[in-house]
C-alpha positions as CSV (number, residue, x, y, z in Angstrom):
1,X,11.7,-33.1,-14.4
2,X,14.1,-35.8,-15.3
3,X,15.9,-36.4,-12.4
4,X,15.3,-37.0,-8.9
5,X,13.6,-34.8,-6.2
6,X,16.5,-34.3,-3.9
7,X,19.2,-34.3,-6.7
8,X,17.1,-31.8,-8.8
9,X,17.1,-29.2,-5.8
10,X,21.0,-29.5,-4.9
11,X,21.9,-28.6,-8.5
12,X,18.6,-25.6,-8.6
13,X,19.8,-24.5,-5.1
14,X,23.5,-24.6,-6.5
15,X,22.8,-22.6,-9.5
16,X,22.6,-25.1,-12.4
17,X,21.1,-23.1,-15.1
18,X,19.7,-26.7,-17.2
19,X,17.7,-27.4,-14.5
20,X,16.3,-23.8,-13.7
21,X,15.3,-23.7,-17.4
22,X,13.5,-26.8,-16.5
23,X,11.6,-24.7,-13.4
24,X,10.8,-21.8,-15.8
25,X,9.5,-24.0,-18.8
26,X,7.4,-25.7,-16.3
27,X,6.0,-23.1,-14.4
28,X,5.9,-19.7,-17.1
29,X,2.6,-20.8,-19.1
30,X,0.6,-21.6,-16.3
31,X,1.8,-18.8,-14.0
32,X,0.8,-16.2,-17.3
33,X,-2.5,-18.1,-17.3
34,X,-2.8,-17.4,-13.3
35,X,-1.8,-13.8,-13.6
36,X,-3.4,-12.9,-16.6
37,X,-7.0,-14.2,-14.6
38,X,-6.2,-11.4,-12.4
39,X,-4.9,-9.0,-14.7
40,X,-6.0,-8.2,-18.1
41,X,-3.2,-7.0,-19.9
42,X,-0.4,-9.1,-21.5
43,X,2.4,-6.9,-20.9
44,X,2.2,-5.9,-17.2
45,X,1.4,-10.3,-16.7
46,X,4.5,-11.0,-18.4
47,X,6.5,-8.1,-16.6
48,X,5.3,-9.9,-13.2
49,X,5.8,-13.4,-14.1
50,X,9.5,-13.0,-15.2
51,X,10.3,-11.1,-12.1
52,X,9.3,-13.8,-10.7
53,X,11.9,-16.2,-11.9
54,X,14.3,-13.4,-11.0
55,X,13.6,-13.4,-7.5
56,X,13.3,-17.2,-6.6
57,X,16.8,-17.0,-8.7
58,X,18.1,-14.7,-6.1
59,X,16.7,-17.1,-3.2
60,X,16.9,-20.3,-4.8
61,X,19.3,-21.5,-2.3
62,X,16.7,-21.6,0.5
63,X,14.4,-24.0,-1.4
64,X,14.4,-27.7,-0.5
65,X,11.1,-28.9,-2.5
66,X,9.6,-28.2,-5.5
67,X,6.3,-27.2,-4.2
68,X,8.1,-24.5,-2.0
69,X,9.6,-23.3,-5.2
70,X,6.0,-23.7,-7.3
71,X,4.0,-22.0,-3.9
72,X,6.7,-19.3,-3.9
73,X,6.2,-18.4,-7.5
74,X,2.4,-18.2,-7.9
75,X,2.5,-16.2,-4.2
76,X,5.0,-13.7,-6.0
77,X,2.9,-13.3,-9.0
78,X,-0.4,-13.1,-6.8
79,X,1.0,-10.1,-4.7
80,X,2.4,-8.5,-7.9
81,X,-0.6,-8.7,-9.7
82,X,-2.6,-7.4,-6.2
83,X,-0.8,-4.3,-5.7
84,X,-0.6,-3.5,-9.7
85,X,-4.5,-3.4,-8.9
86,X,-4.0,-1.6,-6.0
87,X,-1.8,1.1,-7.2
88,X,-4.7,1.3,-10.3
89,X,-7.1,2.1,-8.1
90,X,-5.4,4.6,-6.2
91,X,-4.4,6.3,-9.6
92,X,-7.8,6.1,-10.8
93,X,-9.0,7.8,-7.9
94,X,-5.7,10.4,-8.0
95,X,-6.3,11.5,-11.4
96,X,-10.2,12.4,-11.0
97,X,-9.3,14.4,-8.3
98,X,-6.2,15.7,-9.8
99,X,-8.8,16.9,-13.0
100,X,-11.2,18.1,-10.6
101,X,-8.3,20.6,-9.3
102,X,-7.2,21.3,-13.1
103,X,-10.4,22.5,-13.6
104,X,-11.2,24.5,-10.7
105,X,-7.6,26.2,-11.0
106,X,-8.3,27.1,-14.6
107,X,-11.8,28.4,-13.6
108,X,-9.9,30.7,-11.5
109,X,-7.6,31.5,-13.4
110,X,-10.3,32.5,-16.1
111,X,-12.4,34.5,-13.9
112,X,-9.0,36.4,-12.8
113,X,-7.9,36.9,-16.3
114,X,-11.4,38.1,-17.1
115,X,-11.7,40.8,-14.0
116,X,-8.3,42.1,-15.1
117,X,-9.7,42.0,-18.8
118,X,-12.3,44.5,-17.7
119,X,-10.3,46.5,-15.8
120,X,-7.7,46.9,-18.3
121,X,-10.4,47.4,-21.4
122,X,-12.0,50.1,-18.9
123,X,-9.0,51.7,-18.4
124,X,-8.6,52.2,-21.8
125,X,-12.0,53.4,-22.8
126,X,-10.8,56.4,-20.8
127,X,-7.7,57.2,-23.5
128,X,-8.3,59.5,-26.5
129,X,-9.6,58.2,-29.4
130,X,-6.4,57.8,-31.4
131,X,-4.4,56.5,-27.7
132,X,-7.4,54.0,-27.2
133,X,-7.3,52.8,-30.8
134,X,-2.7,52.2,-31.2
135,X,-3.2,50.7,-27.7
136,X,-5.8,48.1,-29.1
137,X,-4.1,47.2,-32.1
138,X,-1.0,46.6,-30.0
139,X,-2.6,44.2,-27.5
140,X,-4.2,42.2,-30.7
141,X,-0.4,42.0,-32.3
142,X,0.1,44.4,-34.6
143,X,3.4,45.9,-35.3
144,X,3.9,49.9,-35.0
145,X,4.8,49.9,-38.7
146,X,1.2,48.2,-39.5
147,X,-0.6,50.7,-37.1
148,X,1.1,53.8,-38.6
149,X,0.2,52.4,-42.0
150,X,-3.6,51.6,-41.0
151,X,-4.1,54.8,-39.6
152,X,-1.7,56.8,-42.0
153,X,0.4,58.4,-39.5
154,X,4.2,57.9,-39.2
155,X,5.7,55.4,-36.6
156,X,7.2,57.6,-34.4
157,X,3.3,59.3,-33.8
158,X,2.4,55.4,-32.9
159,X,5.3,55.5,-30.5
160,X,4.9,58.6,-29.1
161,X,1.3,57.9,-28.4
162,X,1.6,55.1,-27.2
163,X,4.0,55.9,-24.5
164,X,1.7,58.6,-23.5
165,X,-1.0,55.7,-23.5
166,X,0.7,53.4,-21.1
167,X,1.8,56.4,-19.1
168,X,-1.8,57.0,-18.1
169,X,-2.4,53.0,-18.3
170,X,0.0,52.4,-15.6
171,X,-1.9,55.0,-13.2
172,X,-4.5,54.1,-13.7
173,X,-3.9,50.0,-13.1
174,X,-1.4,50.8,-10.6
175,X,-2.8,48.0,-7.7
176,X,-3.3,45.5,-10.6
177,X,0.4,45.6,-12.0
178,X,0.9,42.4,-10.3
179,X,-1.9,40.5,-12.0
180,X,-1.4,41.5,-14.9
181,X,2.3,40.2,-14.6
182,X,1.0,36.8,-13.2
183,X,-1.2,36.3,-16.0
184,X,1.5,36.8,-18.4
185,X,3.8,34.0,-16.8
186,X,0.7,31.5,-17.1
């Protein structure tokens, strides 16, 4: 720093940009050094240390030494870097329990979708032949026209059965309706 103590700070506390270039190219190496001992990652190190230059340019008019401004900036960077780590942790230890949850919901979910499974596939064991066989190919996707084709009958016998077919379906599943509507949405 070229010139003196005393005149240095008035023109830093007054806003000279020279001689806050001077702070930063003094203090930014060692304060990436400082930081990145704490934290590993080159990014997040750099993040911290240039915010804080921003901040002690926002205060500098209540610094009157250069160790106040040098104690100020490695204090900033510390606490950065401490509650980075911090907030890691707490993530860390948010997300195993947030997976935990994933999984247990989706267990549920599977044993739901499974007891409806047999209910409904019980339900339909109980059709005719021909009902139980148009209802099956319609749950695994196929189209009217490729059921009336595979079982050479014309489409309006597949959709005339099939009515019939979800006519005794929906009697029969009446108190599961409800699931079976929830499990569709998820």
């Amino acid at each position: 720093m070229s010139v003196s103590g005393d005149v240095f700070i008035k023109k830093f506390r007054s806003g000279n940009e020279i001689v806050f270039r001077e702070v930063f190219n003094r203090f930014y190496l060692p304060l990436k050094a400082y930081a990145f001992r704490i934290i590993d990652d080159e990014t997040i190190v750099e993040d911290f240390v240039q915010d804080s230059f921003l901040h002690i340019w926002e205060a500098r008019e209540r610094f009157y030494s250069i160790p106040a401004i040098k104690s100020f900036l490695y204090t900033t960077v510390r606490n950065s870097c401490l509650i980075y780590l911090r907030h890691q942790k707490v993530k860390e230890r948010n997300e195993s329990e947030i997976a935990r949850w994933i999984l247990l919901e989706d267990e549920e979910k599977n044993i739901l979708e499974d007891e409806v499974n047999t209910m409904l596939y019980e339900a339909i064991k109980d059709l005719s032949e021909k009902s139980r066989d148009i209802v099956i190919m319609t749950l695994n996707g196929s189209s009217n026209i490729d059921i009336a084709k595979e079982l050479n009958i014309s489409v309006n016998t597949v959709k005339t059965v099939k009515l019939r077919a979800y006519r005794v379906l929906r009697k029969r599943l009446k108190g599961i309706q409800w699931l079976l509507l929830f499990l569709l949405e998820l």
